[in-house]
C-alpha positions in Angstrom: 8.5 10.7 -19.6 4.7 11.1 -19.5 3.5 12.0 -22.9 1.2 15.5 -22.8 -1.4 15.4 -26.2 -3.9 18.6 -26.9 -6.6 17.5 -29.5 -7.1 20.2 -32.0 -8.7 21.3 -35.0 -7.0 22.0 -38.6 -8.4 22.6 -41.7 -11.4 20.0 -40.5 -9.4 17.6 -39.1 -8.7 16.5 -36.0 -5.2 15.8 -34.6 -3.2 15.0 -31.2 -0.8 16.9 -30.6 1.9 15.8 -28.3 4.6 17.6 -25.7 3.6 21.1 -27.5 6.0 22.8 -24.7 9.1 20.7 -25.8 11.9 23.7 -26.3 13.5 23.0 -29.8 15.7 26.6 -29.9 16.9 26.9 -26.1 18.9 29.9 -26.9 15.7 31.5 -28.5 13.1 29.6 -26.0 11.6 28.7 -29.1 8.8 25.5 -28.6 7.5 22.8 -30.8 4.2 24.8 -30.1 6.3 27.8 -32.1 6.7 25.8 -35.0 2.9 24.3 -35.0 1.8 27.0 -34.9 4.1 28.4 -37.7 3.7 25.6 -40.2 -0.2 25.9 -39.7 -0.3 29.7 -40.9 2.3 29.5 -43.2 0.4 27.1 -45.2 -1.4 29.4 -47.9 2.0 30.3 -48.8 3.8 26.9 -48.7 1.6 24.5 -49.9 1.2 25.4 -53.5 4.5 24.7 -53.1 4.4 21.0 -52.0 1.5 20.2 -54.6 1.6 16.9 -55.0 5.5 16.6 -54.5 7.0 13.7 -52.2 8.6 15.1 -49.0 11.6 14.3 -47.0 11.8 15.3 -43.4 14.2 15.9 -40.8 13.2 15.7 -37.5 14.6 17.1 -34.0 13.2 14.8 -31.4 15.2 16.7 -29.0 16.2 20.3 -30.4 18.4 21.5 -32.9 21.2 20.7 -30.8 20.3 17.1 -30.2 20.6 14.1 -32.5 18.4 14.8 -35.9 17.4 12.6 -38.5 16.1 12.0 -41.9 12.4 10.3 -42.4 11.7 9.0 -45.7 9.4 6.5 -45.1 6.4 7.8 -43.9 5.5 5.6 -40.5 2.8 2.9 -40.1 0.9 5.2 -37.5 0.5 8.4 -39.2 -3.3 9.2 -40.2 -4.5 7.4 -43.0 -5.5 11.1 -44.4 -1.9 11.4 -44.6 -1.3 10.7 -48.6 1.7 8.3 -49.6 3.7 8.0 -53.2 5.3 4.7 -53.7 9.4 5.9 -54.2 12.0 3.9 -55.4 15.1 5.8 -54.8 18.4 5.1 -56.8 20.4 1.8 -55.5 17.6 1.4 -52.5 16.4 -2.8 -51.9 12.5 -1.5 -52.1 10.6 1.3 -52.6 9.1 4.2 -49.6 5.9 5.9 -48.7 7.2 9.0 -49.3 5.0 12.0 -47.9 2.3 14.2 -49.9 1.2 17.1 -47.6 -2.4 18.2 -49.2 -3.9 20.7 -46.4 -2.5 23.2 -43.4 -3.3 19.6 -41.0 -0.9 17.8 -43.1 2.1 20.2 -42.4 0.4 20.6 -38.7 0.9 16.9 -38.1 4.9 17.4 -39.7 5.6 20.0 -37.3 4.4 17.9 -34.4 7.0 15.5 -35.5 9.5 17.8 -34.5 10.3 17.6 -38.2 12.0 21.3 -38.4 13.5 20.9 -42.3 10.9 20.0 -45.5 12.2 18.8 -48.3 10.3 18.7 -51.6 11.5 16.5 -54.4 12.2 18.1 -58.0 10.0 16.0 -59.3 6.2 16.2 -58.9 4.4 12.6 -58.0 3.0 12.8 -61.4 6.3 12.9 -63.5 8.8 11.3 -61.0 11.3 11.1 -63.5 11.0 14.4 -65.4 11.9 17.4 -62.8 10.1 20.5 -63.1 12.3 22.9 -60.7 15.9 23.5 -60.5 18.3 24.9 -58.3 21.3 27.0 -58.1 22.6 26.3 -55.1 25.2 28.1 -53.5 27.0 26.9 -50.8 29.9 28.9 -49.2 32.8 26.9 -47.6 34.4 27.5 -44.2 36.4 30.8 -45.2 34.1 32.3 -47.9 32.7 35.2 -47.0 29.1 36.2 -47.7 30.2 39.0 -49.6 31.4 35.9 -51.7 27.9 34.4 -51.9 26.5 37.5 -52.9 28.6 38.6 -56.1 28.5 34.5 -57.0 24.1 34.9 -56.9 24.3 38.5 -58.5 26.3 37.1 -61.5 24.8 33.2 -61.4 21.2 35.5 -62.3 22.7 37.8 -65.0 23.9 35.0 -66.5 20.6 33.2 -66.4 18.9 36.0 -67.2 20.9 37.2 -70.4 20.1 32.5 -71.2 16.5 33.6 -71.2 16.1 31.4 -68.3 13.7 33.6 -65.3 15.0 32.6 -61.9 14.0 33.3 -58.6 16.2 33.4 -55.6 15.6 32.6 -52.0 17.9 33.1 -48.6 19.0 29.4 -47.6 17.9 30.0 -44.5 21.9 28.5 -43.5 24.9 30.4 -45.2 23.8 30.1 -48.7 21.5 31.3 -51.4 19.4 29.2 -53.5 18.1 30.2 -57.1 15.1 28.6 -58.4 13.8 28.0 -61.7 10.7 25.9 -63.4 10.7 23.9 -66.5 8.8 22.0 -68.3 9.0 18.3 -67.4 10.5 16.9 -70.6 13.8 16.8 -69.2 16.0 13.8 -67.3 17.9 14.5 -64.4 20.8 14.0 -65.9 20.0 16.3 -68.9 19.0 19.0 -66.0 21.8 18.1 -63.6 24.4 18.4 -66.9 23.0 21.6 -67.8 23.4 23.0 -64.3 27.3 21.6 -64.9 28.1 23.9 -67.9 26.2 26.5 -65.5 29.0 26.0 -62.8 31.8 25.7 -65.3 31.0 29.1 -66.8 30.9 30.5 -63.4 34.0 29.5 -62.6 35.4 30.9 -65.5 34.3 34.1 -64.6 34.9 34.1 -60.9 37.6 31.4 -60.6 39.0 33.2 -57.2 35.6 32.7 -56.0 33.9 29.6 -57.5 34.9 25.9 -56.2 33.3 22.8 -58.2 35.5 20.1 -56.1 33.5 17.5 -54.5 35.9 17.0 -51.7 34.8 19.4 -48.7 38.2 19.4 -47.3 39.3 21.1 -50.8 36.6 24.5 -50.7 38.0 26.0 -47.9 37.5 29.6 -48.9 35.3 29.0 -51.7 31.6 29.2 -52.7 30.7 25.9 -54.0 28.1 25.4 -56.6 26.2 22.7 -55.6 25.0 21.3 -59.5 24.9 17.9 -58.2 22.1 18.5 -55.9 19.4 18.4 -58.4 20.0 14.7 -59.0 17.3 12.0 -58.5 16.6 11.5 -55.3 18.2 14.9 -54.2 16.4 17.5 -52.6 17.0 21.1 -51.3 14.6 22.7 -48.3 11.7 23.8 -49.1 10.8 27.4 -49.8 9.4 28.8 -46.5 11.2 26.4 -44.7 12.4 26.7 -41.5 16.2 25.6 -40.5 17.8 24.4 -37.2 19.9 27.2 -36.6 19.9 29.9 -34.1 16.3 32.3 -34.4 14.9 29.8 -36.5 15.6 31.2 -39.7 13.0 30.7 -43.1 14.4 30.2 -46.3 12.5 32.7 -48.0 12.2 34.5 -51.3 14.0 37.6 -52.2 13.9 40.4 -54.9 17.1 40.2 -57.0 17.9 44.1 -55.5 17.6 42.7 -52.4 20.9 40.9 -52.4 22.8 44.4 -51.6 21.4 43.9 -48.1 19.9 40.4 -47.1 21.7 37.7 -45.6 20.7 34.0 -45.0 19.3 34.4 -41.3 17.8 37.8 -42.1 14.6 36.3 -42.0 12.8 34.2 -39.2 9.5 32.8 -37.2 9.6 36.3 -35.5 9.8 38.3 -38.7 8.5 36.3 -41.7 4.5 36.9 -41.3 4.7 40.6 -42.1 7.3 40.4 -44.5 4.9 38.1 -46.1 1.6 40.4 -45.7 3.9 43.0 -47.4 5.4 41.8 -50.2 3.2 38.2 -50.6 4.9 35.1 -52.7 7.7 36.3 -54.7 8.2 33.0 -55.7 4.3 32.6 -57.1 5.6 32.7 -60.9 7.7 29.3 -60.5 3.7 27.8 -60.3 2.9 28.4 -63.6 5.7 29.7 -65.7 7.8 26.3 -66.5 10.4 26.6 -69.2 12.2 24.8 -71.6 16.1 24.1 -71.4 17.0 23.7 -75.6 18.1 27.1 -76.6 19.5 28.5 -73.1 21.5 25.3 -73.3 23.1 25.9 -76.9 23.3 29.4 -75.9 25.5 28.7 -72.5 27.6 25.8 -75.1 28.7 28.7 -77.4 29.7 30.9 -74.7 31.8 27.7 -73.4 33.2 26.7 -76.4 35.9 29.2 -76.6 37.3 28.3 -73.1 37.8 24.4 -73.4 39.9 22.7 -76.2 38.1 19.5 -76.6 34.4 18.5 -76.7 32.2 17.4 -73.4 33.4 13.9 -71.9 30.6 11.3 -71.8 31.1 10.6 -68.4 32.6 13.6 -66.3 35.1 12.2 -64.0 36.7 15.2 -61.2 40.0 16.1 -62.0 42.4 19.4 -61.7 42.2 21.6 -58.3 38.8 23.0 -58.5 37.2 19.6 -59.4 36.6 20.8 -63.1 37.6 18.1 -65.8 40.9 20.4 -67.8 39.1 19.7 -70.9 35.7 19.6 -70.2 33.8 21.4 -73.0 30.4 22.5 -74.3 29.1 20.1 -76.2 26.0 20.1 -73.9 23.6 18.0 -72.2 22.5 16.5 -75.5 18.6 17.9 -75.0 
């Protein structure tokens, strides 16, 4: 296949761009041109986003029907403009070049990777082992409806909300709905991710018809599962303004909390997001410089636990019962 490359300009850099017409939606006639194009205006939105926080890709050589693929390790023959951060993930022989995307070129040269999905570590380069944002992730099951989803986000924000935690929630972009929240980077992953755990167990006290914890797919059927695991190291969630490899191209994009009565994951896309944007601008511009600290929401959410469990936290939480919740797990806390 003969390769066809259009030199352009970016932000005052120079890149070749290759087989622009290459359709990555068929049923939407959506190009890799589209999502250039996309990424590049996006970018005043996005990047304060990505500041200085390692990426993962995935990539769609051939459309989000065709065979996709995670890239980690950023390649010998991308630009040396193109920023790296030296990664060593959990249990891997040596470390990656992760990706740091600095300018509208940077996600520009993404984009012409076919690389359709961003995804932003919870940890900045800086403080690799003290994450700054967290997310609720909600993640309905073959079965669950989104009606489901919806009463799961309404109540996962009062909760937070009456914690003194302020969260911000997004449309996945795919089924679900993510809430975000900053903290201050004191925190361990396993402090944050344990936290997020007593989170998910008070939810499923209160919607237990609703709410699955179990790890096993097989076993949600039917069930929003809340997804606490996902802000482990190494773990990451699409990014904000992301775009997914579904049908219309759907963005994962913020949302006012009143706006849960009538959004849905796909409402908004590449042919819809740009004046949404003009009108409302970055709902999620607080989570840049309002970070938050974890010690009194977490005794808080242990009191409210304690009168449901018998017995004190387990050191080491180990699945058990039909909704993957330990029968005794308590609220001890993650020891902050």
């Amino acid at each position: 296949m003969v390769t066809r490359r259009q030199n352009v300009e970016i932000a005052g850099r120079t890149l070749s761009l290759s087989n622009l017409d290459k359709v990555l939606w068929p049923e939407d006639g959506l190009t890799k041109a589209d999502l250039v194009s996309y990424y590049t205006q996006v970018a005043p939105y996005l990047l304060p986003h990505l500041k200085e926080r390692p990426l993962v890709l995935t990539r769609f050589p051939d459309g989000i029907h065709g065979q996709s693929f995670y890239q980690k390790n950023t390649p010998d023959w991308a630009p040396d403009w193109l920023r790296r951060f030296h990664y060593q993930y959990p249990g891997g022989d040596h470390p990656l070049d992760l990706l740091l995307v600095d300018d509208a070129a940077g996600l520009a040269w993404v984009a012409n990777q076919a690389a359709i999905e961003i995804h932003p570590l919870p940890a900045p380069a800086a403080h690799p082992e003290r994450p700054d944002r967290v997310t609720v992730d909600l993640d309905p099951a073959e079965g669950a409806t989104w009606d489901m989803v919806r009463l799961l986000a309404q109540t996962a924000g009062q909760v937070l909300e009456a914690l003194g935690l302020r969260a911000f929630p997004k449309t996945s972009g795919a089924t679900g709905v993510h809430i975000v929240m900053a903290l201050t980077p004191r925190y361990t992953f396993e402090q944050v991710t344990e936290f997020l755990h007593q989170l998910a167990l008070l939810l499923f006290q209160l919607h237990p018809q609703v709410v699955t914890l179990e790890r096993m797919v097989a076993r949600r059927t039917g069930k929003v599962y809340v997804d606490y695991l996902q802000n482990q190291r190494g773990k990451t969630i699409t990014s904000v303004y992301g775009v997914r490899p579904r049908p219309h191209a759907p963005v994962s994009t913020p949302i006012r909390w009143d706006e849960l009565d009538w959004v849905r994951p796909d409402t908004f896309h590449l042919g819809n997001i740009f004046p949404r944007l003009t009108q409302m601008g970055d709902l999620h511009l607080p989570l840049l410089s309002a970070p938050q600290e974890l010690e009194t929401p977490a005794a808080a959410l242990a009191r409210q636990l304690a009168p449901l469990y018998k017995s004190s936290w387990p050191g080491n939480f180990t699945r058990g019962g039909e909704q993957g919740v330990h029968p005794n797990a308590g609220p001890s806390g993650p020891n902050l």
